[in-house]
Structures are given as C-alpha cells and as structure tokens.
C-alpha positions in Angstrom: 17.2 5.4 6.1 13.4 5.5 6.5 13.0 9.1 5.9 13.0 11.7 3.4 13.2 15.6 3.2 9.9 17.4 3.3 9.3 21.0 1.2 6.3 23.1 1.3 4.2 20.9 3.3 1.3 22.8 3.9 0.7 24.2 0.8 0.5 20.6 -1.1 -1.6 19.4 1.5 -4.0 22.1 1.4 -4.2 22.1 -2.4 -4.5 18.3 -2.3 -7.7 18.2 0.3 -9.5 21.2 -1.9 -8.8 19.0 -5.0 -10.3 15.7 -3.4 -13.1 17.2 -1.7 -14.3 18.8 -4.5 -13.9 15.5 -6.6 -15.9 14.0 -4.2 -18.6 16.3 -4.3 -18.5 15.7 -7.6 -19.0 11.6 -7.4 -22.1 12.6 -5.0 -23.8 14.8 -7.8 -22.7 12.0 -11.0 -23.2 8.9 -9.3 -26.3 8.3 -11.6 -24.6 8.9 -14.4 -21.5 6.8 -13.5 -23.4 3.9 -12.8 -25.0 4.0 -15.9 -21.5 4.2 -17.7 -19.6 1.8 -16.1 -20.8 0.2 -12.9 -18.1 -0.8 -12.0 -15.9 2.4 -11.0 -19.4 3.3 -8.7 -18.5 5.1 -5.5 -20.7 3.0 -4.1 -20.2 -0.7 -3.0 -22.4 -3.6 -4.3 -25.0 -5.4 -2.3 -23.4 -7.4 0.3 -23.3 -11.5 -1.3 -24.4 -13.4 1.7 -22.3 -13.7 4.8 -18.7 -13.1 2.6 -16.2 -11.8 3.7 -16.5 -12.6 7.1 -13.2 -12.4 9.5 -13.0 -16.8 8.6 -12.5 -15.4 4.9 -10.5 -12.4 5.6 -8.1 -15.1 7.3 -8.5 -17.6 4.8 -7.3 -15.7 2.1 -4.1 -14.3 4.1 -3.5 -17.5 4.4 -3.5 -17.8 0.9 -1.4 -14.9 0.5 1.5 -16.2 3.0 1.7 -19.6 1.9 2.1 -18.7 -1.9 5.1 -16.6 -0.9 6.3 -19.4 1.8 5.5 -22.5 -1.0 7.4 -20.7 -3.6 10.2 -19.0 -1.8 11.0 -22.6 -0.6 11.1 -24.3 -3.6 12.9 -21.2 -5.7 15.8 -21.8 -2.7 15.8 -25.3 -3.2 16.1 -25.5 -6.8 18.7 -22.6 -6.6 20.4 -25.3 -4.3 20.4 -28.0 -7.1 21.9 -25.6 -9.2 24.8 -25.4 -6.8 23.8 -21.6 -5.9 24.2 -20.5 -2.2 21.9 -17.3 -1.7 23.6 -16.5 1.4 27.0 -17.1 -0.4 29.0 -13.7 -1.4 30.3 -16.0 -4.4 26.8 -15.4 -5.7 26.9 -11.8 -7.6 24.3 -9.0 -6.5 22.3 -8.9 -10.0 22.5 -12.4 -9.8 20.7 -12.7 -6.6 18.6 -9.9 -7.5 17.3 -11.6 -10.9 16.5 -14.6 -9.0 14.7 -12.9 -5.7 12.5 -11.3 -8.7 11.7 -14.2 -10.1 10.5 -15.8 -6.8 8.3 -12.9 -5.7 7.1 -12.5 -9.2 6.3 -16.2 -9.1 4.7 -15.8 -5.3 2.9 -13.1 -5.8 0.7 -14.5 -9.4 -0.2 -17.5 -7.3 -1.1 -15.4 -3.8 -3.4 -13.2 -6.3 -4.8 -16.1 -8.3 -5.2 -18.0 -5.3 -7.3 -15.6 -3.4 -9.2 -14.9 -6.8 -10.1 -18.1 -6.6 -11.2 -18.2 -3.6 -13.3 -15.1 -3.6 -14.9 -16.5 -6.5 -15.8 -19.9 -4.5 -17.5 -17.7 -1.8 -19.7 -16.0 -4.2 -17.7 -12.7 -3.7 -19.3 -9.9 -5.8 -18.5 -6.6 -6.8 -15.4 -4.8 -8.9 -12.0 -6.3 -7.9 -10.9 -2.9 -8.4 -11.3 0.3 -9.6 -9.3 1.9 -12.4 -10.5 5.1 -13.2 -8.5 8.0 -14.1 -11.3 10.9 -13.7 -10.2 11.9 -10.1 -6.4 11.7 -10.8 -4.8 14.6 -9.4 -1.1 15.8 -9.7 -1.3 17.5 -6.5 -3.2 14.5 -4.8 -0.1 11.9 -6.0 2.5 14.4 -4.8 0.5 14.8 -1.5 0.3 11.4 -1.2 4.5 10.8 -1.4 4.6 13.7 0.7 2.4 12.1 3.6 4.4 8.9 3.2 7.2 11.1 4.2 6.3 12.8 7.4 4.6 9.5 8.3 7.9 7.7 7.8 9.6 10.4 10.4 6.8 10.4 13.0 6.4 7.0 13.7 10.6 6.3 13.4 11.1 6.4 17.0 8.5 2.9 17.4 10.3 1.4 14.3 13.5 2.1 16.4 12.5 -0.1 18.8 11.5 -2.8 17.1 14.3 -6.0 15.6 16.2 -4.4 12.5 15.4 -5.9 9.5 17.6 -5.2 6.1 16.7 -8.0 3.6 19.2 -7.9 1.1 16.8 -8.0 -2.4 20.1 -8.3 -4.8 20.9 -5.3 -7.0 20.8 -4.8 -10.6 18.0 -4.9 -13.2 16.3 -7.8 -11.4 16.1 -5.7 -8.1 14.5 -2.6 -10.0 11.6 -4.5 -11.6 10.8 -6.6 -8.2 10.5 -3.2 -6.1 9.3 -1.2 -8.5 7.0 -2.9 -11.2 6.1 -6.1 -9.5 6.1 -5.2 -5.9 3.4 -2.0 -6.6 1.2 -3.7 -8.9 0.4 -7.1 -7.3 0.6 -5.9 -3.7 -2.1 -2.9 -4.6 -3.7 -5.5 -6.6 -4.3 -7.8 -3.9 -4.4 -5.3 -1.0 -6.1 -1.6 -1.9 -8.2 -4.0 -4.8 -9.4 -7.5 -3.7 -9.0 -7.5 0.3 -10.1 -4.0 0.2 -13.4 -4.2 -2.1 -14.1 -7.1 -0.5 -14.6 -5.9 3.0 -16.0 -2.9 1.7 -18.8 -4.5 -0.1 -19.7 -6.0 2.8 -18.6 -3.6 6.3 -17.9 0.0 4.7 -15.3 2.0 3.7 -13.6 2.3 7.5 -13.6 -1.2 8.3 -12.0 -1.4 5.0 -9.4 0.6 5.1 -7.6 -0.4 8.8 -8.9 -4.3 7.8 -6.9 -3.8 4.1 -3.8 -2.3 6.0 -3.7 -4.6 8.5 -3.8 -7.5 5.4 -1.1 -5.4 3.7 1.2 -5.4 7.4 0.8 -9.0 7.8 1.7 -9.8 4.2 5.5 -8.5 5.1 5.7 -11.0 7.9 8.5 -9.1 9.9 8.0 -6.7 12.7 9.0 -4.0 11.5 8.2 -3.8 8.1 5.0 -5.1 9.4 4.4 -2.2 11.4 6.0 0.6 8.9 3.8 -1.2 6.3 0.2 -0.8 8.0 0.8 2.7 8.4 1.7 3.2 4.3 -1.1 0.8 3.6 -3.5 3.4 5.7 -2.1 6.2 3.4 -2.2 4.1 0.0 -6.1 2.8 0.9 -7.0 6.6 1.2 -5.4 7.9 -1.6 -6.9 4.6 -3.7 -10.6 5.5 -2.2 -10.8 9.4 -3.2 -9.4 8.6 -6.9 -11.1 5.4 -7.4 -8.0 4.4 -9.0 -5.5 1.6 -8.5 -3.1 3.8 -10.7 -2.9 6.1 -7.9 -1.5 4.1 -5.4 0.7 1.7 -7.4 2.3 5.2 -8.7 3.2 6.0 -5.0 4.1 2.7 -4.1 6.4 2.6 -6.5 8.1 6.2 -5.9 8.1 5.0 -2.3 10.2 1.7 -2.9 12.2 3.6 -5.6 13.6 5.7 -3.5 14.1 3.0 -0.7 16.2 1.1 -3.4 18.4 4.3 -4.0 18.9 4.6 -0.5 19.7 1.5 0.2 22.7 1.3 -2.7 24.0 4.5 -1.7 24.2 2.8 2.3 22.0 4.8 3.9 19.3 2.0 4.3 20.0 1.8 7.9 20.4 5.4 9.1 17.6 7.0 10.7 16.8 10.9 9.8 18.4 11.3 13.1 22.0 9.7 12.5 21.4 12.1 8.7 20.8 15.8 10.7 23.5 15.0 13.3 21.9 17.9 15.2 19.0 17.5 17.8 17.7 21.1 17.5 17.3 20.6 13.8 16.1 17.3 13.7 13.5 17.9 16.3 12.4 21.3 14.3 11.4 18.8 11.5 10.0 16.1 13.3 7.2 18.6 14.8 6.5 20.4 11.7 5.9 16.5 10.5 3.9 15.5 13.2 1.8 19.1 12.6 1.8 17.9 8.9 0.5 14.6 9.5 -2.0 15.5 12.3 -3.6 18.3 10.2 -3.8 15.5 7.2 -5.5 13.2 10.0 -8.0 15.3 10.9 -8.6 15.9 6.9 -9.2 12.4 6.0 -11.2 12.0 9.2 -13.5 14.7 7.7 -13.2 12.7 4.3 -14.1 9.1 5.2 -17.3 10.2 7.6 -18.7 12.2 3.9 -17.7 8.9 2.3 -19.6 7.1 4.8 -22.0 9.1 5.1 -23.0 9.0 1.1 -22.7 5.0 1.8 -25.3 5.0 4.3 -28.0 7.2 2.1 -27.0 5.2 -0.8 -28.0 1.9 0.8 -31.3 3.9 2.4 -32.6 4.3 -1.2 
C-alpha cells in the first residue's frame, strides 16, 4: 500500500502555515543576530564560489552517488556468493538477508556521501553542508509534514499505477529496521536536503534548489516508480528542511514515512493501493478529493512561502 488514512486535515495544515510563516518572519527580523551567532544556520546562502555547481557538477556528483551504491552492491553480492549465500535463494532467512542488505546500503551510502564531499571540496564548494538548528522546530510543522506525505501519496497513486511494479524485498528483522529507518533518513537527507541542496542553493536560489534537490533524490532510487513517488516526497522533505533550517526535521519524517512502509509491507499490504483497501468507489473517491483539496491548498501555501523566501534572498544579496 502507498497510502495512509488522513484525520483533521485542515486544521494541522492551517496551524502548521501560521506557525512557519511566523518563524519566518522571525528569521527576516534576527538575521543579524543569527549571523553573528552561528553563520552557519543563516537563512541566507553564501556568496556564490565561482562557477560551482554548475549542471556538469550536479551530474558529476550523481554520478558519484549511483556508482557508490552500484560498486558496493556488486561486490557485497559477490562476496555473499563466496560465502555460498544465494540472495535470491528462499534457503537464505529474512533477518539474514535483511542484516546483510543493511550492511551494503550502509556501506554505499558512507562512500556516495564521502565521495561527493570530496568532490564538493575539489570544486571549491562553499557554504554550510547543512543546517541543524532546532529554533524553528515545530510539532505541528512535523505532523503537517507526515500528513502532506499522505495526501500526496493518494493523489498522485493513479500515475504510480501505471508505472512497472516494483517491491524490493529489503529482508526483515533488526537489520531491515535500522536500514529503513536510521540509515536510509540520515544519509539520504544528508546527501540530498544538505549537500545537493546547499549546493545549488548557494549558487541558483532556493527554487532551483528545491525541484534540482528532488530531482537528485528521484534519480538516486533508480527505478520508475520509486523514482517518481520519490521526487514528489523529496519536494515535501526540501520544504519542510528549508522553513526549519533543520536536517532533524526531515530525517524525522523520513523516517515515520519508511516506518510505516516497513509495517505495511510485513503485514502484506505493501502492494495494495488505497483503492483495493476502501473496496468502495464512493468512499474512496470522497477521500481522494478532500486529499487533492488538502494538497492543493498546501501548494498554493508553499507557493506563497518560497516567493517570501526568495524574495528576502534577493534584498539580501542587494545589500
């Protein structure tokens, strides 16, 4: 299943808009004084460093990105094959496979992030690799930010339905839960919402940033459609990691969202669509509008959002 239940909808987004657009406010009134204090959690971006990133680096270090996770994925398999384990074999046990698949991404992931580190570092790349504060964490902005995963997940269903199925089997057990939840959140926001995203923003603004960041973050899963489902959470995760200035933020909702994805899939429901759940068309189509109204209204909200973002970029860079 790629969906989940939706309660009080309007209510948490409304709550969670007033709280971020008065946080932002905020950031325009203390920038001074958060510059002085720690640079580095600045709402505003650094001085451009020369002509980096252009699109050459932006490809350059998904490059980077894929063939860590290609480079060590094939050598994990083969030296699971000198071991004498199939991966594909049912003789191999689910927490078996599971501890192992960690281990791989775990492994890929520390060399995609170092890699591109490195790289960033050989282009002269400048400014925070990202942002970790905790002043504009918000209760209502984290549980907005799950709930818009939500009503994204059931609006854009239909176009997932038409792409290939794709059900990796990740293992179960111990191993499973730390790859989806603890490594998965934390390296992929590290590298995508922190390094790709700063990046381009230091360099093309916060808009670019966020669709160029997401797009990263689709590519990065390789597939169709997690490729596609992905660029649509990375949207949602880049916002929520902009207003808070906080990594936190959007590792904590990554990780709620593939939590829940890991109970679903146990309990077999990974491949049932809301639809196939409700069993009724009246019902089911009753909650797809009021998640398309959701979403819209949250659209035209972060529309509203990113132009005063932009807008403070642009006097900030006047001055």
């Amino acid at each position: 299943m790629r969906n989940n239940s939706i309660t009080e909808p309007k209510k948490e987004v409304g709550e969670a808009f007033t709280t971020f657009e008065k946080a932002e406010r905020q950031q325009v009134v203390d920038s001074d004084d958060d510059r002085a204090a720690a640079p580095t959690l600045s709402t505003e971006p650094q001085k451009p460093s020369g002509n980096f990133p252009s699109w050459g680096d932006c490809f350059a270090m998904l490059g980077i990105a894929l063939g860590a996770q290609i480079l060590v994925g094939v050598l994990g398999l083969a030296i699971t094959a000198i071991l004498g384990l199939n991966m594909n074999s049912s003789e191999v046990l689910p927490e078996l496979r599971g501890n192992i698949l960690a281990l791989i991404y775990l492994f890929s992931m520390v060399f995609a992030v170092g890699g591109t580190l490195i790289y960033r570092r050989c282009r002269g790349g400048l400014g925070p690799i990202a942002r970790f504060s905790v002043r504009y964490l918000s209760p209502v902005i984290l549980l907005w930010g799950i709930l818009l995963l939500f009503v994204a997940n059931i609006v854009v269903e239909p176009l997932l339905n038409l792409l290939p199925e794709s059900n990796p089997d990740v293992g179960r057990g111990w191993g499973s839960v730390a790859m989806l939840i603890l490594f998965a959140p934390f390296f992929e926001e590290l590298l995508c919402r922190g390094i790709i995203l700063e990046s381009l923003r230091n360099r093309y603004g916060t808009v670019i940033a966020l669709f160029g960041s997401s797009l990263f973050f689709g590519v990065l899963h390789m597939q169709p459609l997690p490729a596609v489902n992905a660029f649509f959470i990375g949207l949602i995760l880049g916002f929520i990691y902009l207003i808070t200035q906080s990594l936190w933020a959007s590792v904590l909702i990554h990780a709620v969202n593939n939590a829940l994805a890991y109970i679903l899939m146990i309990c077999g429901y990974a491949d049932k669509t809301l639809y196939d759940l409700v069993g009724n068309g009246g019902v089911y189509w009753a909650i797809y509008l009021l998640a398309l109204f959701v979403l819209l209204f949250s659209a035209w909200k972060i529309r509203q959002t990113l132009r005063m973002i932009k807008d403070h970029e642009k006097n900030s860079s006047e001055v």
